[in-house]
C-alpha positions in Angstrom: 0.0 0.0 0.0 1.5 3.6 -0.9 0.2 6.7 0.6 -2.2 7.2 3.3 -5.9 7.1 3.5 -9.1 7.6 6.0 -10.7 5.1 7.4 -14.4 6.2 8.7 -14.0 6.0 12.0 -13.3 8.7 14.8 -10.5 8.1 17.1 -11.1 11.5 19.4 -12.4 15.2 18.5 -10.3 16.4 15.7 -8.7 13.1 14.3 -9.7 10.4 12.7 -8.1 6.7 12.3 -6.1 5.9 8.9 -4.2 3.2 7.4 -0.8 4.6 7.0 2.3 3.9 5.0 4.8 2.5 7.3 8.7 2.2 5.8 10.1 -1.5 6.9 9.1 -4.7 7.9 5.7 -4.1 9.5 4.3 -2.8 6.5 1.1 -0.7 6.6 -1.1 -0.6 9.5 -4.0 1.7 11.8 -3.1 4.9 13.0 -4.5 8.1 13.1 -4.1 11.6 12.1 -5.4 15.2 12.7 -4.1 17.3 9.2 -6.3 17.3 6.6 -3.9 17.3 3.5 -2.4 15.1 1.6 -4.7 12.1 2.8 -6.5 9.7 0.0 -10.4 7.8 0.5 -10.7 4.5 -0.5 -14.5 3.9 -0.9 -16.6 0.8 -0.5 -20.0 -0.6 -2.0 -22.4 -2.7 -0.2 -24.1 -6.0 -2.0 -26.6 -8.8 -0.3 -24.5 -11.5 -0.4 -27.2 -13.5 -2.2 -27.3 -10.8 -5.3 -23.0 -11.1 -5.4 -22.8 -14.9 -5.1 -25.1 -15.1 -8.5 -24.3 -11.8 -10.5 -20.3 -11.4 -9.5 -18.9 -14.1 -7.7 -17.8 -16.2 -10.6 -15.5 -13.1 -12.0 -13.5 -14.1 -8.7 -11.5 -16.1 -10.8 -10.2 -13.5 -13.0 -6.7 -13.7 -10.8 -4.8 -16.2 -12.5 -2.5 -16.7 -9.8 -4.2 -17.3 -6.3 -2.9 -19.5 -3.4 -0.8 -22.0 -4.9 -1.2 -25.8 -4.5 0.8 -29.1 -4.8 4.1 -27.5 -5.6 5.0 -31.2 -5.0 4.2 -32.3 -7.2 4.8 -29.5 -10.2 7.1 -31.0 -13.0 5.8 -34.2 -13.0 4.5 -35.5 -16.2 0.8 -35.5 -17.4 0.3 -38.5 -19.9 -3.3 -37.6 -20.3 -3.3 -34.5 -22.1 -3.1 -34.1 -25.7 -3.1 -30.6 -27.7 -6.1 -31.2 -30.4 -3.5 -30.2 -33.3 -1.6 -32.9 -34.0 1.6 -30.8 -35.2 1.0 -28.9 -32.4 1.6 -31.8 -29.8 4.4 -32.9 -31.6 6.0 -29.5 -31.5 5.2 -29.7 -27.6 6.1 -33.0 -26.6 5.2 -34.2 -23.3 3.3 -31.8 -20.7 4.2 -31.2 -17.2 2.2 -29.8 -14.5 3.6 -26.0 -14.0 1.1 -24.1 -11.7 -1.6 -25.1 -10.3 -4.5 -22.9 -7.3 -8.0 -23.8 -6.7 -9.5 -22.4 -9.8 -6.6 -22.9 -12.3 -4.0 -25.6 -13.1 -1.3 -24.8 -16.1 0.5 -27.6 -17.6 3.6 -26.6 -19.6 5.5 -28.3 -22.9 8.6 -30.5 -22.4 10.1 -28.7 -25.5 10.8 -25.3 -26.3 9.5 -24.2 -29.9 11.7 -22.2 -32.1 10.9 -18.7 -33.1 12.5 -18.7 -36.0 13.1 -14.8 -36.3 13.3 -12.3 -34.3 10.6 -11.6 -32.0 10.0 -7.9 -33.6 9.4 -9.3 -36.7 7.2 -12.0 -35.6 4.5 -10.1 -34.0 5.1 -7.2 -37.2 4.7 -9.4 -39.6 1.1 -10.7 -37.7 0.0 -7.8 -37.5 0.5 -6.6 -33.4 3.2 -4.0 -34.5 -0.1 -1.6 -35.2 -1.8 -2.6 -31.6 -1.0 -0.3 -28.1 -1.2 -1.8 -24.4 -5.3 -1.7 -24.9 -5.1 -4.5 -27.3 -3.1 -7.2 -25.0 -5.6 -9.6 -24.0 -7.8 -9.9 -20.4 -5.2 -13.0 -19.7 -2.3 -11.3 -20.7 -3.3 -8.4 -18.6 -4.7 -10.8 -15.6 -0.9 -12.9 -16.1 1.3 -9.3 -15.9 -0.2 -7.7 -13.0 3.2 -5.7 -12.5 3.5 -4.2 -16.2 1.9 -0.7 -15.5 4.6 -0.1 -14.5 5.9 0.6 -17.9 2.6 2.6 -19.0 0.2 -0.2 -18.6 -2.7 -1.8 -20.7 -3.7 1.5 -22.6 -3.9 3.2 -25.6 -1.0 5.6 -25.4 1.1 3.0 -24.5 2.7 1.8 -27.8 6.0 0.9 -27.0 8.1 -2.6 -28.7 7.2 -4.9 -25.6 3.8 -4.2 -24.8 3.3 -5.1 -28.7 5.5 -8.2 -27.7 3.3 -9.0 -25.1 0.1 -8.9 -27.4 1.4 -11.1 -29.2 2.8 -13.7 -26.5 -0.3 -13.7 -25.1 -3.1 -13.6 -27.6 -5.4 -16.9 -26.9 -6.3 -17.4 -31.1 -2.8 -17.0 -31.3 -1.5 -20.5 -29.6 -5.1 -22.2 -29.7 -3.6 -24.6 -31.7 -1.8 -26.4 -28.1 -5.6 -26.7 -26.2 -7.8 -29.5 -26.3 -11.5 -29.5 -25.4 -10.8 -29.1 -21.6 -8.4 -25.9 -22.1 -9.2 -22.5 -21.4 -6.5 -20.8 -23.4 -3.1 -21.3 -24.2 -0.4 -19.1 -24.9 3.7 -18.4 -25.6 4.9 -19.2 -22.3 4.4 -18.5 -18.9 4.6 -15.1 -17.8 7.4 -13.7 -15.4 4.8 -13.8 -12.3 3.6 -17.3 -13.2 7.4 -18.3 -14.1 8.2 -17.0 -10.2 5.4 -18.1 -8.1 5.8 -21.9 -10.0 9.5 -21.6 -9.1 9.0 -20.0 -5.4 6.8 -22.7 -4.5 8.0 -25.6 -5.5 11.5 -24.1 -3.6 9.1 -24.2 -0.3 8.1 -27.5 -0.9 11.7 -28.9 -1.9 12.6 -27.3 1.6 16.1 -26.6 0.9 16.0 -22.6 1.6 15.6 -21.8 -1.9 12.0 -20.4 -1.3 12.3 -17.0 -3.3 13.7 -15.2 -6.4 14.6 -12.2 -5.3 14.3 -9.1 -7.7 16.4 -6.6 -9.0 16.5 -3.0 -7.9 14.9 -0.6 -10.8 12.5 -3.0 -12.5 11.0 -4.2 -9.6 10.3 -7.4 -11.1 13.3 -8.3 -13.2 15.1 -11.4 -10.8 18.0 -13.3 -11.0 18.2 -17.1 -10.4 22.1 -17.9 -9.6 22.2 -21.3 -8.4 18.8 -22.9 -9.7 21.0 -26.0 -11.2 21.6 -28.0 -8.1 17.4 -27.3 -7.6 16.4 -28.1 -10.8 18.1 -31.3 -10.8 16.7 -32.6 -7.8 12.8 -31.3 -7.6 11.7 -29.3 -11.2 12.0 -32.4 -13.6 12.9 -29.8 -16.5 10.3 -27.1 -16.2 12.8 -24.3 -14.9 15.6 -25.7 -16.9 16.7 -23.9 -20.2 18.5 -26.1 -23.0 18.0 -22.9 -24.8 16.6 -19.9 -24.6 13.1 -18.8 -24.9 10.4 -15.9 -24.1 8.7 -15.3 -20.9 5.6 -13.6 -22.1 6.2 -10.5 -19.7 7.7 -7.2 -20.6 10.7 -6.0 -18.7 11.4 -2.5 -20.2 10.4 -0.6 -23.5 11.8 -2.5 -26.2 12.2 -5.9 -24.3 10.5 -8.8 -22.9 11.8 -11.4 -19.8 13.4 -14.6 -20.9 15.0 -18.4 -19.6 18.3 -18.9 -20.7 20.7 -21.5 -20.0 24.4 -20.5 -18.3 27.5 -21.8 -17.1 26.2 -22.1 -13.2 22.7 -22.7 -14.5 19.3 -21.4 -15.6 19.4 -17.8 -15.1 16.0 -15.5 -15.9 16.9 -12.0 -17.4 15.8 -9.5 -20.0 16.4 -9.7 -23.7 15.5 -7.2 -26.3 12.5 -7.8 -28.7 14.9 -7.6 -31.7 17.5 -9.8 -30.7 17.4 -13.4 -32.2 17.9 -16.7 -30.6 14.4 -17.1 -28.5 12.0 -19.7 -28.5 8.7 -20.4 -27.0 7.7 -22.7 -24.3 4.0 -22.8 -24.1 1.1 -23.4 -21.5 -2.2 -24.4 -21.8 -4.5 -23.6 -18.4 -7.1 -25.5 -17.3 -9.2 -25.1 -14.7 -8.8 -27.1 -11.3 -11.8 -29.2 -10.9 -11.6 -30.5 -14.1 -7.8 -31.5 -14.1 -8.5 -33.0 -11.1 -11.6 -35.1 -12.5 -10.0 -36.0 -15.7 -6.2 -35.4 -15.9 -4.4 -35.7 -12.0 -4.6 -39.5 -12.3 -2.4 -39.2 -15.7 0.7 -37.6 -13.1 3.9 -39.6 -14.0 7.0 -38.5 -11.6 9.4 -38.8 -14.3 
């Protein structure tokens, strides 16, 4: 939380109680305060609970991340989905779990899939070099929570990567990898999904790797020194990078985040839009009950 703001309550005559910005490790909490200025409201609405359960409570489940579940078991192998284009699941090989919360579970390909050119030209030559930040899709945007940062999902925001990222993540785009039971599909995993799948199965690998921590600047830009020794032991492959390919998140004005593959291990980094050499690794997202009805059973530690 940034800033301060009223809450609408009296503490004594002439003051009222706020949630203030605190600098540190406690974070924000209750206080209260007497001077008028600089001081922000933060209004709420009122609904029956009946009347939000049926008109609103299904768009819940418009944050793709949530509280994450059986990092366990994330890498392991699942034999019973199949992309509905046949070329397609050859280009993908196998599928391994990758992310999974109680409304959605992404499953990710075994192989990375070669770009070919560079990404500039890629999403020119389709047609995105005309779009702006209004044009990335409602998953892109619900994926990349952290890119308003660089100007956001607008219109005036027309730089390289947020064309990049309209193109990483438009659904028609890489509907070729679904099958009947997938919601969407798309490049890759974003940065934030590419972190919290890492971050979590650290926790449950319990060897003190339980974060990746960011860089100063971006704010979300991190650096994963050391992952080898991890990834051998817990990720089964989904971390690892035998060559590098896009995250579908932008990390500055003219580039995107990628995986790439050094001398003491998968590292996580930026890379420039017009700089060959990147692949694609891409996800299809189901959602939870129904890979746990038709697909958990399929899960092969391998």
């Amino acid at each position: 939380m940034s800033g301060y703001w009223w809450i609408a309550s009296p503490r004594e005559q002439g003051s009222m109680l706020n949630v203030d910005q605190v600098v540190g490790r406690f974070g924000s909490q209750p206080s209260y305060f007497d001077n008028l200025k600089y001081q922000h409201v933060r209004p709420i609405i009122c609904i029956k609970t009946p009347v939000f359960e049926e008109k609103y409570e299904a768009t819940l489940e418009s944050n793709y991340l949530g509280e994450a579940i059986n990092g366990e078991k994330y890498g392991q192998k699942v034999n019973g989905y199949t992309a509905s284009d046949t070329a397609a699941q050859e280009e993908a090989g196998a599928w391994r779990l990758f992310y999974q919360n109680k409304a959605y579970t992404y499953l990710i390909s075994d192989n990375t899939i070669k770009a070919g050119v560079i990404l500039e030209e890629l999403y020119t030559k389709e047609g995105y070099g005309d779009k702006t930040g209004a044009d990335v899709s409602e998953i892109g945007q619900g994926l990349n929570p952290l890119t308003k940062k660089l100007g956001g999902f607008t219109v005036e925001n027309t730089n390289s990567s947020i064309k990049a990222l309209g193109y990483l993540t438009d659904p028609d785009k890489w509907a070729k990898y679904k099958n009947e039971d997938s919601i969407f599909a798309i490049s890759s995993p974003s940065f934030e999904l590419f972190v919290e799948s890492y971050n979590e199965a650290g926790k449950k690998a319990n060897d003190g790797r339980k974060t990746i921590y960011a860089w100063p600047g971006y704010g979300f830009g991190y650096t994963t020194a050391g992952m080898s020794d991890f990834d051998s032991k817990f990720n089964r492959g989904i971390y690892d990078a035998q060559e590098t390919y896009w995250l579908a998140s932008v990390s500055s004005v003219d580039g995107c985040m990628n995986v790439w593959p050094a001398e003491d291990g998968t590292k996580v980094s930026e890379y420039g839009v017009g700089k060959s050499g990147n692949s694609f690794r891409p996800i299809v997202c189901i959602k939870t009950p129904v890979f746990l009805e038709k697909y958990a059973g399929s899960l092969v530690d391998e």
